[in-house]
C-alpha positions as CSV (number, residue, x, y, z in Angstrom):
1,X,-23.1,226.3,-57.5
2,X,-23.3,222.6,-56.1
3,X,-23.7,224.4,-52.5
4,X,-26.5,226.8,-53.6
5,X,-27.8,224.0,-55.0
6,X,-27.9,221.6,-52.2
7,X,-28.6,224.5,-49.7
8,X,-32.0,224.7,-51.6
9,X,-32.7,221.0,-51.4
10,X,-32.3,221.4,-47.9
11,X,-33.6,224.7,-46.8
12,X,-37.0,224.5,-49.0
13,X,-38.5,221.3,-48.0
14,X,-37.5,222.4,-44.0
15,X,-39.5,225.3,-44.7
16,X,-42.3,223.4,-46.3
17,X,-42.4,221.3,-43.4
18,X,-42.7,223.1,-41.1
19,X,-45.4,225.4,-42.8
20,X,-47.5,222.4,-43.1
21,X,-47.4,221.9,-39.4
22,X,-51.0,222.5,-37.4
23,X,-51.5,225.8,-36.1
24,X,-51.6,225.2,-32.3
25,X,-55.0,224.9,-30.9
26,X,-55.8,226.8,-28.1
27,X,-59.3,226.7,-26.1
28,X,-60.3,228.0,-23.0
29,X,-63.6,226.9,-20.8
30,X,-66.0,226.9,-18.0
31,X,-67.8,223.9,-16.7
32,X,-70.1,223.9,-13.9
33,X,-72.2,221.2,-12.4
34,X,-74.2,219.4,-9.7
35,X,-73.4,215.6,-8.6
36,X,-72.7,213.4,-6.1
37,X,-69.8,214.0,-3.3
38,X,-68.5,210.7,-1.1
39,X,-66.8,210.7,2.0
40,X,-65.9,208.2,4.8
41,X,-68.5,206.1,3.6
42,X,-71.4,208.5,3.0
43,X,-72.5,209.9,0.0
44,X,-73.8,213.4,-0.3
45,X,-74.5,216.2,-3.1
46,X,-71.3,217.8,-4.7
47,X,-71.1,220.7,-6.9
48,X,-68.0,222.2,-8.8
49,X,-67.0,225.0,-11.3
50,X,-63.3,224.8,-13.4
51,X,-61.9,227.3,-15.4
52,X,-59.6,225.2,-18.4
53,X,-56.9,226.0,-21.0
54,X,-55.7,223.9,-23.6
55,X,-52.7,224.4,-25.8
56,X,-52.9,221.8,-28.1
57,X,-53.0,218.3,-26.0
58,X,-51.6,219.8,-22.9
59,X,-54.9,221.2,-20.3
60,X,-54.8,222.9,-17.0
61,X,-57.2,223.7,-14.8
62,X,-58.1,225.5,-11.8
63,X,-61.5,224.2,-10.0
64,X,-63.1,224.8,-6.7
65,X,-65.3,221.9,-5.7
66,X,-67.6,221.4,-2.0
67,X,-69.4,218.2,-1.3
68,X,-71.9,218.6,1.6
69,X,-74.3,216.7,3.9
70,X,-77.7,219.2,3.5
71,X,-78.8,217.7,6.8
72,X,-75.5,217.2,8.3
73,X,-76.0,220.3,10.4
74,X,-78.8,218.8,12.2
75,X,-78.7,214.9,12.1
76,X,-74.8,214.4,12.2
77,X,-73.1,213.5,15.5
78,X,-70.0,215.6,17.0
79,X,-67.3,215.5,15.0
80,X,-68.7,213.6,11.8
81,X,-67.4,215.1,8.6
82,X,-70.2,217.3,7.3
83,X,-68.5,219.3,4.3
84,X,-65.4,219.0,1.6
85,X,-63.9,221.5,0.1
86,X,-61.2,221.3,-2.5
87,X,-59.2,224.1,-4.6
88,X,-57.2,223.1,-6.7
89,X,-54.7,223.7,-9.5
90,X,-54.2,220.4,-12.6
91,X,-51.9,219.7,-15.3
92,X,-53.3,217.1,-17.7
93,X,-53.7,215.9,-21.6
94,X,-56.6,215.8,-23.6
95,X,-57.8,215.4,-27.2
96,X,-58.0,217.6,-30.2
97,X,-61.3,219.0,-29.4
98,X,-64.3,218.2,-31.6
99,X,-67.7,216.6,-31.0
100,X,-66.3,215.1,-28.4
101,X,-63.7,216.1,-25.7
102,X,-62.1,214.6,-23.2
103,X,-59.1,215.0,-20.6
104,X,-57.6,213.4,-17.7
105,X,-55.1,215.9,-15.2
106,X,-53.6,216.4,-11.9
107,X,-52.1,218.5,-9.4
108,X,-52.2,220.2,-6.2
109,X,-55.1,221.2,-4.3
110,X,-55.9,222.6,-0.7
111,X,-58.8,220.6,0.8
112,X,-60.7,222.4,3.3
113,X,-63.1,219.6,5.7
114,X,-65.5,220.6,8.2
115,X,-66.7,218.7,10.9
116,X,-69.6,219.0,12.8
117,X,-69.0,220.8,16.3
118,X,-71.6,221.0,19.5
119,X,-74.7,222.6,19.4
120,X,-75.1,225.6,20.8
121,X,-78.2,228.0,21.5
122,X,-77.4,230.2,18.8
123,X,-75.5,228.4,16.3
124,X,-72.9,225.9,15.8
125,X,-69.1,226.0,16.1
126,X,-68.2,223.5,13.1
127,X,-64.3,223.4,13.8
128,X,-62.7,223.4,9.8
129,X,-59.4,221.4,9.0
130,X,-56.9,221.8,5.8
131,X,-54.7,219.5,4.2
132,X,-52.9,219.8,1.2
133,X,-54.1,217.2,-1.5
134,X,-53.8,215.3,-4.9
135,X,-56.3,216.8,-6.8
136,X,-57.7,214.2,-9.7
137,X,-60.0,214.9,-12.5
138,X,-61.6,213.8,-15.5
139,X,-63.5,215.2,-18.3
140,X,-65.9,214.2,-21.0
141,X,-68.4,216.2,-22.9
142,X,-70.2,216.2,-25.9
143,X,-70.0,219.7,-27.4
144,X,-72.7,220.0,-30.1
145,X,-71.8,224.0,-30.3
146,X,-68.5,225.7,-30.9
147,X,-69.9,227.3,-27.5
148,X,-71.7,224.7,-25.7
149,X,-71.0,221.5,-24.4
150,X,-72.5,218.7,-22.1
151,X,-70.5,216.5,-20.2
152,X,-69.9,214.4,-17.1
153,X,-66.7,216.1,-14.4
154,X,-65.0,213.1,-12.3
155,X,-62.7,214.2,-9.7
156,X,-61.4,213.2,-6.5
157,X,-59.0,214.4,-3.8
158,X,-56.4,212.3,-1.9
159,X,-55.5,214.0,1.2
160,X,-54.2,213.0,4.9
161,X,-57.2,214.2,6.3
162,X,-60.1,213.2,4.6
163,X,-60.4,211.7,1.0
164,X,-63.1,212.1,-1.2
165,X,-64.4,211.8,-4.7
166,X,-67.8,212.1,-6.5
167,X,-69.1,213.6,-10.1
168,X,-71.3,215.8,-11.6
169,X,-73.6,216.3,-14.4
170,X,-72.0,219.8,-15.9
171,X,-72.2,222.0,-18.6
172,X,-69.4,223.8,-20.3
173,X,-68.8,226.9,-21.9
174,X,-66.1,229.0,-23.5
175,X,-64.2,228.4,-27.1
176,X,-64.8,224.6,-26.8
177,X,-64.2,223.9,-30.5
């Protein structure tokens, strides 16, 4: 009798436990957005789209970002860095999504740079270059939908070949809340 007894002072308030634990949150997301791209000194117009999932604080994201020089094509000399590319795959945290969300992540990222090549009568041969890269990011938005959100997208990429970073104005969209 004792052991029935003390099995059910054990085995009831376990169970309690852990049926008052939160049901994981899980949210997924697209952000897209216009900004500004820097490189090597200059500073150009950058543009990116994520997709994101988050299991409760944990949030990964894929993204594909380009910053580019709109009259590098013309004005740049030989060889000048006209275009940044980056595609890239994060693991980060973030909060419990509400009004506000936010989240900070890394990971791995291809970056793709083109430089500009010699003019030619028809067109010109911009030679491209890839390095593998530390993808950054950063994410804030104020999401006054369950649907809809607002938000600045920092992100950067640290790479042997060219480095560069930049943000965007950018909306999101998905199950945000």
């Amino acid at each position: 009798m004792r052991r029935l007894l003390l099995a059910a002072l054990v085995v009831v308030p376990l169970g309690q436990i852990q049926a008052q634990r939160p049901a994981p949150i899980y949210k997924n997301w697209v952000t897209f957005g216009m900004g500004r791209a820097t490189w090597g000194g200059l500073t150009e117009l950058g543009g990116q789209f994520t997709f994101s999932h988050q299991a409760g604080r944990v949030v990964m994201t894929g993204r594909a970002l380009i910053g580019f020089d709109l009259l590098g094509g013309v004005l740049a000399s030989d060889g000048a860095v006209i275009d940044v590319q980056d595609f890239g795959l994060m693991l980060g945290v973030g909060n419990r999504p509400g009004l506000f969300r936010y989240s900070i992540g890394t990971g791995v990222a291809l970056a793709v740079i083109t430089h500009q090549g010699p003019m030619t009568v028809d067109h010109a041969d911009d030679p491209q270059t890839s390095a593998v890269g530390l993808p950054l990011e950063a994410q804030f938005f104020v999401q006054p939908l369950r649907f809809l959100g607002v938000g600045v997208y920092g992100y950067g990429d640290l790479n042997k070949e060219r480095s560069f970073w930049g943000w965007s104005i950018s909306v999101a969209l998905g199950r945000l809340r």
